[in-house]
Each structure stands twice: as structure tokens, then as C-alpha cells.
C-alpha positions as CSV (number, residue, x, y, z in Angstrom):
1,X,0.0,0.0,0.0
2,X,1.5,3.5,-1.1
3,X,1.4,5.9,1.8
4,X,1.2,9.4,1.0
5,X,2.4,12.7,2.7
6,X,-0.5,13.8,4.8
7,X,-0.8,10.1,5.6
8,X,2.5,9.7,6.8
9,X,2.2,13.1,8.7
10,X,-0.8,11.9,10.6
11,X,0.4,8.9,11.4
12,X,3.7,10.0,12.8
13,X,2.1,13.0,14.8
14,X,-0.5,10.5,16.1
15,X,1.7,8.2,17.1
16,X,3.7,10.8,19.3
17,X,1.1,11.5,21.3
18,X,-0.9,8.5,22.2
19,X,0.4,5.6,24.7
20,X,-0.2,3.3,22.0
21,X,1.4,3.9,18.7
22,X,0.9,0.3,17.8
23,X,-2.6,0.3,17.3
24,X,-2.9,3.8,15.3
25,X,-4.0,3.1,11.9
26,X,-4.7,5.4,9.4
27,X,-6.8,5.0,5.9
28,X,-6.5,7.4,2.9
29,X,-9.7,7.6,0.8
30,X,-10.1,10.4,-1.7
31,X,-13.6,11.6,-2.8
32,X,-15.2,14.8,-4.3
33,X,-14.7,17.1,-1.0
34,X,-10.8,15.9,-1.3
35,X,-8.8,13.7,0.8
36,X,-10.4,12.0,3.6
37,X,-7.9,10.6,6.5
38,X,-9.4,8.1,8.8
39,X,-7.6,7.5,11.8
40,X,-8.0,4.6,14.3
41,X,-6.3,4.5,17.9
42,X,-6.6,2.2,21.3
43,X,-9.8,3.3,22.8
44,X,-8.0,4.3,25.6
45,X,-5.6,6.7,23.8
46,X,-9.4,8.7,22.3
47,X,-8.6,11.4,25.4
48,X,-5.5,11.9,24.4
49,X,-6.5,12.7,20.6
50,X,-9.2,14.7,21.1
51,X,-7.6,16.8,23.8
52,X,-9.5,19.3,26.3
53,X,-12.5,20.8,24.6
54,X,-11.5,19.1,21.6
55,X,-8.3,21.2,21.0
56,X,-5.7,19.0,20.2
57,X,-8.1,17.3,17.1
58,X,-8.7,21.1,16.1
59,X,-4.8,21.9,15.9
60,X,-4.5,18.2,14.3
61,X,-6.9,19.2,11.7
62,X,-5.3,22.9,11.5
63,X,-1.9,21.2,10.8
64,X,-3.4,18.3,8.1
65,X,-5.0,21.3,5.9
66,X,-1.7,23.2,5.9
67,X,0.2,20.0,4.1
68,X,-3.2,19.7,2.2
69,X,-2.4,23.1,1.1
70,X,1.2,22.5,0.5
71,X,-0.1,19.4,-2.1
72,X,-3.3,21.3,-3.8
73,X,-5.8,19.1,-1.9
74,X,-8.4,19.6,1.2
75,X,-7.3,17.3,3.7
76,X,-10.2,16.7,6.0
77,X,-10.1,14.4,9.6
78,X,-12.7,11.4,11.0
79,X,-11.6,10.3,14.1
80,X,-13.3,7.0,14.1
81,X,-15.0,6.1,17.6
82,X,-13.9,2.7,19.4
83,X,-16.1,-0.4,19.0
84,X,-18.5,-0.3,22.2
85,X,-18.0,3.3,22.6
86,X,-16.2,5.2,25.6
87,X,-13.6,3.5,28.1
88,X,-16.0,3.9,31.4
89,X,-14.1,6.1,33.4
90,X,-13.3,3.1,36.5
91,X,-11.2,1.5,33.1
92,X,-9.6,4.8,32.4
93,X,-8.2,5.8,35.9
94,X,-7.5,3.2,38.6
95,X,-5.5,4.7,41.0
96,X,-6.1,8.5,42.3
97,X,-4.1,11.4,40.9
98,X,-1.0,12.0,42.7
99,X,-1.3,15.6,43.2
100,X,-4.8,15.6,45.1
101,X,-4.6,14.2,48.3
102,X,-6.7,11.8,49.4
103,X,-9.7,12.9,52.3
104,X,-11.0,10.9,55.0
105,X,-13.9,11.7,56.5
């Protein structure tokens, strides 16, 4: 399978971000709105992707339609959502957080 630029991009930024860089996969499909990137990761990585209010997928995107640019194509983003949905949050965290101490009451 050829991989492409923006696919290549996406996949290495991904992969720098998430715990799991194993399990991000990302498809190329081109249509008539442009380039579509899928992008697959470990359910438990999703967090991590979509960042706080959604702002690290945003800059993601911002950065994929700047190497569309670069190439003459719309690069556009589907951050595919994990079989079963979302990792209930007693999967997610375990343990408490280190910095909040822990009351007794």
C-alpha cells in the first residue's frame, strides 16, 4: 500500500502523542470534498486525541490542511469512535491522581 504525505504526517504525529502507537492506523480515501484521513487508535488513547475541549483534534486538523495546502488538496479528519464506545471512566483511571490528596472523612 503507497502511503502518502499527509498520511505519513498523521500517522507520525499520532503516534507521538498517544500511549499506544501500535494500534494507530490510518486510511486514505479520496472523494469529491478531497482527501479523507481516517484515523483509528486504542480506545483508551481517544482522550489523548481529542484533547481538552476538543483542542488537540482542532490543531491536528489545522496542521493536516496546511500539508493539504502544500499538495493542492483539502485534507479533511474522521476520528473514528472505538467499537463499544467510551472507556468507562473506573477503566480509564484506577488509581487517584498524585497531586490531590486523598480525604477521610
Amino acid at each position: 500500500m503507497e502511503k502518502f504525505s499527509d498520511q505519513e504526517f498523521l500517522e507520525f504525529l499520532v503516534k507521538s502523542i498517544v500511549d499506544h502507537p501500535e494500534d494507530v492506523v490510518v486510511s486514505r480515501k479520496i472523494d469529491e470534498m478531497g482527501v479523507l484521513l481516517s484515523l483509528k487508535v486504542n480506545p483508551r488513547d481517544m482522550g489523548q486525541v481529542i484533547g481538552r475541549d476538543g483542542n488537540t483534534a482542532k490543531s491536528i486538523r489545522s496542521l493536516l490542511r496546511i500539508v493539504g495546502i502544500k499538495n493542492n488538496a483539502r485534507v479533511n479528519l474522521k476520528i473514528e469512535e472505538p467499537e463499544g464506545g467510551r472507556v468507562p471512566r473506573e477503566e480509564r483511571s484506577s488509581e487517584p491522581a498524585a497531586d490531590q490528596p486523598e480525604t477521610a472523612f
